[in-house]
N, C-alpha and C positions, 0 to 999 in steps of 0.2 A: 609259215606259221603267221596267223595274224595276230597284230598287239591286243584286241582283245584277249584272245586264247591264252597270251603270257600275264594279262591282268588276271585271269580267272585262275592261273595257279597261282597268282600272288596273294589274293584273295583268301587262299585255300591256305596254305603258307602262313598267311598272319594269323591263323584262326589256331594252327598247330602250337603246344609247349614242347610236345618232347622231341628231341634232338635226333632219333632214331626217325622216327613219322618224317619228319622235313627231309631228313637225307633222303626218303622214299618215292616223297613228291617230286625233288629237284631229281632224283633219277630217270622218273617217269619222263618230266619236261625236257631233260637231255635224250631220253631214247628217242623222243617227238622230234628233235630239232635234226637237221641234215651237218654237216661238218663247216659250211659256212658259216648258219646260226649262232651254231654253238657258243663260240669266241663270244659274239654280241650278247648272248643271252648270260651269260656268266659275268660281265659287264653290268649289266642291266640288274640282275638278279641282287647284286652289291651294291646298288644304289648309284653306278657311274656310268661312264662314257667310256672310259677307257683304260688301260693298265693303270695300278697306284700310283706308279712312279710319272706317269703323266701327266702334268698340271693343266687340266683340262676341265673348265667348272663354268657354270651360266655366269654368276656373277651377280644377283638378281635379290635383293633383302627382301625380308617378307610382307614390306607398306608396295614393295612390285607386284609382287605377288597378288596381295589383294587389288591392285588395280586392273591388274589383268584377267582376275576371275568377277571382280563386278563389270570390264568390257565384256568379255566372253560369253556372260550370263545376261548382261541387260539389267544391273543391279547399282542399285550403289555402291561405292566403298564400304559409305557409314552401313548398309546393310551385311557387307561381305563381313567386317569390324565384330557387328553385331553378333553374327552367326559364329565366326572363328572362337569368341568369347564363350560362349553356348557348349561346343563341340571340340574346342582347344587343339585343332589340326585340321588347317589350310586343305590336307589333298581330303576330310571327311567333308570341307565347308563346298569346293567343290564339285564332290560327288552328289552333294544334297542341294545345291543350284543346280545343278544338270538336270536332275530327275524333276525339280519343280518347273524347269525350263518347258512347257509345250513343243514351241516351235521346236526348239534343240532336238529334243525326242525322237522327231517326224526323222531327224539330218542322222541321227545315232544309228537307226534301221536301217539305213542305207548305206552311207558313204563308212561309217567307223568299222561296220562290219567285216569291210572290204579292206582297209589299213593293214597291211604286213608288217609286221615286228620291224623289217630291216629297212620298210620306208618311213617309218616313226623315229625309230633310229636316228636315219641321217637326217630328220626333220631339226629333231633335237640336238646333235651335233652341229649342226649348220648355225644354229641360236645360239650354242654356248661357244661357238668360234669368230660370232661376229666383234667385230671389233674398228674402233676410229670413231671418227666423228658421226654421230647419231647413229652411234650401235646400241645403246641402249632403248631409242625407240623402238627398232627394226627387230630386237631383242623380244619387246614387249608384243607388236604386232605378229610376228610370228608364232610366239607361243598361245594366244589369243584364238587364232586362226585354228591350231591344231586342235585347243579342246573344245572348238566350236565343230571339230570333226570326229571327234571321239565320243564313245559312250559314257556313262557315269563312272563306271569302277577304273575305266583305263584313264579318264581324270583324274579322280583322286590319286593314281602311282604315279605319274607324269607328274603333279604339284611336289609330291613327296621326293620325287627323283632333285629336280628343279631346287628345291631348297637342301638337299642333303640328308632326306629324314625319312631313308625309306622305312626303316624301323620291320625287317622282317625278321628279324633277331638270330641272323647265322653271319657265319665271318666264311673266308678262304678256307678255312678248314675241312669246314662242312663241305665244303664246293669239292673240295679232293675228296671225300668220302663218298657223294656222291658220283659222282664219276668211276669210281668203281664199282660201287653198286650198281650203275647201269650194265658195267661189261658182267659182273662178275655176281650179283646176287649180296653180295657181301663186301667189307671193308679193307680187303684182306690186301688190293692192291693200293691202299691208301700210301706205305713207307713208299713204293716204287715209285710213285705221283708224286707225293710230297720232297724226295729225291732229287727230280728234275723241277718242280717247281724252285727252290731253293735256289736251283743253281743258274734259274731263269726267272725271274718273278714276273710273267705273266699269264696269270693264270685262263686267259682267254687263248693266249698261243700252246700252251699246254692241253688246254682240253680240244683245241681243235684238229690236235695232232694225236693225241689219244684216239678221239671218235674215229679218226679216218685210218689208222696204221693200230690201233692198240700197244700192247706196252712194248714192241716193237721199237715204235715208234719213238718213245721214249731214249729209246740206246745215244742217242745221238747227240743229243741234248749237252753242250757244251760253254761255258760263259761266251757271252754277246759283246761286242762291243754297244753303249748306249743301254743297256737293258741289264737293272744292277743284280749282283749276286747276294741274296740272304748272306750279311755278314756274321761271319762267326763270333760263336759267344763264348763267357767267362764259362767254367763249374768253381766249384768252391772244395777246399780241402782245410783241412784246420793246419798243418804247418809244415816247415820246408821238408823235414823228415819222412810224411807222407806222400808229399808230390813227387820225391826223387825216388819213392819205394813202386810208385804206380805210373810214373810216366819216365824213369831211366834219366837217359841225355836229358839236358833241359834248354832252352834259350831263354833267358830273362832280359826282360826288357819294363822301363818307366811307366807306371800306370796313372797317365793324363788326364786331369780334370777339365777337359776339353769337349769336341762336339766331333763322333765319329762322321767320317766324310769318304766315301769312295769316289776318288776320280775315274772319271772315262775321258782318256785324250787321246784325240788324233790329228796329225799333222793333213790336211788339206791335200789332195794331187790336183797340180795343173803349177800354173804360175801365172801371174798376171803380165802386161805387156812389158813390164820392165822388167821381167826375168824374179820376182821377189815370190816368195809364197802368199797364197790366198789367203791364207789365214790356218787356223786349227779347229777342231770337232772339242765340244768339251762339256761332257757334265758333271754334275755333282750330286750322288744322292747323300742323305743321312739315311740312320737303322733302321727309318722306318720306310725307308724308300722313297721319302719324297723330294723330287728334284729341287735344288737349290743354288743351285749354279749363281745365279743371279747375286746371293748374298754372300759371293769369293770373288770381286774381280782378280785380286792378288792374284787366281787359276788364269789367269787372261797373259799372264808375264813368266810360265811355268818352263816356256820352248826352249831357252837355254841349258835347261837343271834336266833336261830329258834326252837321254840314247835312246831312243827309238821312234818308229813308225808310229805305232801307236798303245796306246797301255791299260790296265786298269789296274790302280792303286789303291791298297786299303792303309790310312791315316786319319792320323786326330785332329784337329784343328784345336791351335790353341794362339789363345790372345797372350798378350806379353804388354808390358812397357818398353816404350823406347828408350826411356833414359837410363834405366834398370836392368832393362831384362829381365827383369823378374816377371815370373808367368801369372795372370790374374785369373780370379774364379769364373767358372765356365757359364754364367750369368752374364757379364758380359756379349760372348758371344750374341746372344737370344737378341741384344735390342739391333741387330741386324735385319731381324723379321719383317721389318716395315719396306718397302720397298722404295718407298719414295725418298730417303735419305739413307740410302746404301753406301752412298760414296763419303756422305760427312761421317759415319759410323766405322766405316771401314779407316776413315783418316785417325780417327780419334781413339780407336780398340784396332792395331795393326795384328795381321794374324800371321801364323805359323805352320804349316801342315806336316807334324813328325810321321812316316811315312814310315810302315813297318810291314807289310808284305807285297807282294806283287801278287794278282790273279792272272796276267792277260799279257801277252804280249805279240806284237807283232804277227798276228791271228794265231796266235797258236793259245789255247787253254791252258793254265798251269796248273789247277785246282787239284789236279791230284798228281801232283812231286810231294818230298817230302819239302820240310819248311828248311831243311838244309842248301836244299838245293836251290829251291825259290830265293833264300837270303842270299846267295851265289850271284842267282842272276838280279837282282836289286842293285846288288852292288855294281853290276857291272850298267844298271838303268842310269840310276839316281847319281847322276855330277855332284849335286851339294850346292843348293844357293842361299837365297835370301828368304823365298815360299817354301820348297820343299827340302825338309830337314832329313837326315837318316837319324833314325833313331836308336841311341845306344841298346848296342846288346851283347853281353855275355854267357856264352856256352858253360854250361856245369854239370856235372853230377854228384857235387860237395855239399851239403844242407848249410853248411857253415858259410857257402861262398855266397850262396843263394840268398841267407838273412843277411850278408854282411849288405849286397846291394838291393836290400829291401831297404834295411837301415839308411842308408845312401840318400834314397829317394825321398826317403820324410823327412832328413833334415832338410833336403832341398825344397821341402812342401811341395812335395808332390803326392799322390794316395796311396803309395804304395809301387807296387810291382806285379805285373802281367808272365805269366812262367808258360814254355808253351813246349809240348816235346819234338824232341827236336830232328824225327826222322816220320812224324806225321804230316799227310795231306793237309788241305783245307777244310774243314768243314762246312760247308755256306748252312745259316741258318740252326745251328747244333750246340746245346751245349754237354758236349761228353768230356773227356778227361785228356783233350790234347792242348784246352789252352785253360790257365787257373789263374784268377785271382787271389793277391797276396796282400792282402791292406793291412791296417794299423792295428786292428783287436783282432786279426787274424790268431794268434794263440793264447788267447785268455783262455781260462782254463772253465769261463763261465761269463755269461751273458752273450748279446748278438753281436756276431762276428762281423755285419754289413748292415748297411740299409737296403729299404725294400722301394722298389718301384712300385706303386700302386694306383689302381682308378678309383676315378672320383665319383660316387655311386649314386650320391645326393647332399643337401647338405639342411642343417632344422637352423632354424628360424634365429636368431638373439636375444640376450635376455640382460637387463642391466644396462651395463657399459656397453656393450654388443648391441643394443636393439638399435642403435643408430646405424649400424651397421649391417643390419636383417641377415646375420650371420652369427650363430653363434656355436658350430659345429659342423664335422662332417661327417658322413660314411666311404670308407674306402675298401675296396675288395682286388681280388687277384686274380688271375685264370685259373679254372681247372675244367680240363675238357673243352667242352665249346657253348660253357658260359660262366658265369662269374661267381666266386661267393666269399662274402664279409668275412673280414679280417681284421677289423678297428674304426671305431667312433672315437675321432678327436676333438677336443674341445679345448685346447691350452699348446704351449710352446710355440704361437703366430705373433708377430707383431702387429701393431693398426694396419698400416699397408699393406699387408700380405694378407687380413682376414677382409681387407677394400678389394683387393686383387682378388682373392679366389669367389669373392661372391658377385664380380663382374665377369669371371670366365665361367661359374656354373650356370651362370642365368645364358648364358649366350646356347646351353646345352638345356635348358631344362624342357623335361614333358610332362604331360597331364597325367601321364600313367607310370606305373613299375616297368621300365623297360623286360619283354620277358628273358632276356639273355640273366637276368639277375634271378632267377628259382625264385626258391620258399625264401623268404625275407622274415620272421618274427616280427610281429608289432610294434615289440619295444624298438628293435631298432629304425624302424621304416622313417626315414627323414621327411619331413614336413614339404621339400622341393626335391623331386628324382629329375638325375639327369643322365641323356644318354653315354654310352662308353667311350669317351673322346679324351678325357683331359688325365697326366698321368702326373702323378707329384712322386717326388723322394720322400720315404718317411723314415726315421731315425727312431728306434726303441730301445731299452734296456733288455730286453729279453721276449722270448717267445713263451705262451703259457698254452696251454688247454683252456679250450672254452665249449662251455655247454651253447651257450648266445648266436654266437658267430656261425656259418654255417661253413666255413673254412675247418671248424674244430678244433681250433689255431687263433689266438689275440696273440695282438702287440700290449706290450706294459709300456705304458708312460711314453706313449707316442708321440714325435713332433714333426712337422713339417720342415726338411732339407730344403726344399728348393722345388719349383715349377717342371718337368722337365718335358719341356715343347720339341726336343731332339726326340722324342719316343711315342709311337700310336699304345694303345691296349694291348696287340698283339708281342710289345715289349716288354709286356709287365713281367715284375717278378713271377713267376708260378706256382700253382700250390707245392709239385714236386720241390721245387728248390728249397720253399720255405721251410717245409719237410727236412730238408737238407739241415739248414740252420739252424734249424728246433736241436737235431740232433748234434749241432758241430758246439751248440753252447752247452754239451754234457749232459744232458737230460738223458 
């Protein structure tokens, strides 16, 4: 397949709203591609280089960008500046140099034509892996060079890739959808796909094992070491009474205002000349899969606190005091993100990783024992040190025992308690009725039982005390299906910082248009700057109501802003189901 051919279904793709039609194209484009493509193309298709959990990006802000496309074109900056202002997106500014380019035109007929998908590919890979001293030249001349060999439209997805914006409006979901619509006409093998991806998250190794074996193929599919598993989720029940009537045996365990972390560790084979080990294998994802290793060296000092070969842990990471011990709010954590003072951060916020299942062990899969047995073999993992914690847990099937160590945990301040039954598998990626959240307004007899994760959709303008701040509101919406819809305009419960903070993180996301993952939007609510699905906040409400407004059919009352949370993409949000859930657990 040549990179044109995959620009002309991208093309075709951005031009699509309904979620059906795109499933149809991207199955057509998977029936075209051979079972090598595949992978790359499902990559490509999402705006990347490579699986999520891969930290693999150009690195390239968009004053490079435009340096590169007024090289490429023969233009000025100040022209490229000019144009991008005009047209408000880098891969339209240029696709519209290309085409005004002559010379360029004569090179597009010939050589771009010729460009296959997988030598574009590794063109582009090779540029976002350069690295050292004058990588960001060789950065900028490479990519220069390629859309001096390209046509116009495979420009402008190449710019778009390049900055992170490919803006085709489908997520991973869609991508499993389609892929059964190739084999199958229908969606109907999307649970069995979604299945294995869960239990694998990459979705390029998933479809390229589909296209070649079909759902055969599939069978096989078992946790990876290095290759994280969809962590399992909460569900929600209104009080111990019910959870002990729908899930029996229970395990209760501490529910951590902390930062979820999967480790992947392996002890190294060989030995160096002095008989010592090489070292160890080790990562770290969060729930949203993105690798982080980097921001735990604490994970570098884990070999003594571990019985085995090799593992994969699912734990919390939680910051503490040293002088204290008392456990600090999971804000903290975050200013770890900076990479370049990891270690004075890490001196100054010491962490903890309370460790509460095992998936992996010494090759063997565990994901489907029950969690009895998996807690069996933890205990015989986990030594107990100073990084990795065992984290208490008590067995019940007493409603009485269950609130007694709910109560336990809030006087300790902690959120409550985590309930999980206690003769189920894993679920990677699921939230059904094996593991439940039991927090503090868990049985009020009225108003919201939890706060909601939500995105940040857009946000208007300020007015007053605010216009110093060109913030004076936001819109936030939730998943439902495979795109978004409104669920609360907030305007109040932000401090100064936090309404300086979220109006420097929406700008860093904003577009000239309604992203279309966001539907029918009403006027009223249409915020003055839209930005794309990136950034997900806590919000805290008194209750759920009906709304005619919202296209959820669902507001939040008297909504305020918890906290940033940079541990979670979109695909973590709260969802409409759940909300559903809520509406009905506050008695309505």
């Amino acid at each position: 397949m040549t990179f044109a051919t995959l620009s002309s279904f991208f093309a075709k793709l951005e031009g699509i709203t309904s979620r059906l039609a795109i499933t149809e194209v991207l199955a057509d484009l998977f029936s075209s591609a051979s079972s090598t493509e595949i992978a790359i193309l499902c990559y490509l298709s999402l705006g990347r280089l490579a699986p999520l959990y891969e930290p693999l990006e150009f690195q390239l802000a968009e004053k490079m960008i435009i340096r590169v496309i007024g090289q490429a074109f023969n233009v000025s900056e100040d022209r490229v500046r000019e144009t991008y202002k005009e047209v408000g997106d880098l891969g339209e500014v240029a696709e519209k140099l290309k085409v005004k380019s002559e010379k360029l035109k004569v090179i597009a007929t010939t050589r771009s034509s010729k460009l296959s998908m997988l030598e574009v590919y590794g063109r582009l890979r090779k540029i976002a892996e350069e690295n050292g001293e004058g990588s960001q030249q060789r950065k900028i001349e490479g990519l220069v060079l390629l859309l001096h060999e390209l046509d116009s439209v495979s420009c402008k997805y190449v710019v778009r890739m390049v900055l992170g914006r490919l803006r085709l409006g489908f997520s991973d979901v869609t991508i499993l959808d389609a892929l059964s619509w190739m084999k199958t006409g229908t969606k109907t093998l999307r649970p069995r796909l979604e299945q294995a991806y869960f239990v694998r998250a990459d979705i390029g190794a998933i479809a390229a094992l589909f296209k070649k074996k079909g759902v055969s193929g599939l069978s096989g599919i078992a946790a990876k070491l290095g290759v994280p598993v969809m962590p399992a989720l909460c569900q929600r029940l209104k009080s111990p009474q019910e959870m002990i009537a729908k899930m029996g045996r229970v395990a209760v365990e501490p529910k951590y205002d902390g930062q979820r972390v999967q480790i992947h560790w392996a002890k190294r084979k060989g030995q160096s000349a002095k008989g010592k080990a090489k070292g160890v294998f080790l990562r770290a994802f969060t729930r949203n899969l993105e690798e982080v290793s980097f921001m735990f060296p604490e994970l570098g000092r884990i070999t003594a606190d571990l019985s085995a070969r090799e593992v994969i842990l699912d734990s919390e990471a939680v910051s503490y005091d040293t002088s204290s011990g008392k456990i600090l709010p999971f804000q903290e954590i975050i200013t770890r993100k900076r990479k370049h003072a990891i270690l004075e951060a890490a001196a100054k916020v010491p962490l903890r990783f309370f460790v509460f299942d095992i998936l992996y062990k010494d090759g063997r899969s565990l994901l489907h024992l029950p969690l009895s047995n998996r807690a069996a073999l933890l205990e015989q993992t986990l030594a107990g040190g100073k990084v990795l914690m065992k984290t208490e847990r008590i067995v019940t099937e007493d409603p009485n025992v269950l609130r007694q160590f709910h109560a336990k945990q809030l006087t300790a301040g902690l959120e409550g308690a985590v309930v999980k039954k206690w003769n189920a598998p894993y679920s990677p990626g699921r939230r059904g009725w094996s593991w439940v959240k039991y927090k503090e307004a868990e049985e009020r007899t009225a108003g919201l039982s939890d706060t909601l994760d939500c995105v940040v959709m857009g946000y208007y303008r300020g007015r007053g005390k605010r216009a110093s701040f060109g913030i004076g509101g936001f819109l936030v919406g939730i998943p439902k299906g495979g795109h978004f819809v409104t669920i609360s305009k907030i305007g109040t419960g932000l401090s100064d910082e936090q309404w300086k903070e979220l109006r420097l993180r929406a700008d860093r996301l904003a577009v000239s248009d309604k992203p279309k993952e966001y539907g029918d939007i009403g006027k009223t609510l249409a915020p003055d700057i839209w930005t794309r699905p990136s950034l997900v906040v806590e919000i805290a409400a008194d209750n759920i109501t009906r709304s005619p407004v919202h296209s959820a059919g669902l507001a939040l009352r008297f909504p305020r802003l918890v906290r940033f949370r940079d541990d979670k993409g979109p695909g973590q949000a709260t969802t409409m189901a759940e909300v559903s859930t809520l509406y009905q657990l506050q008695g309505k």
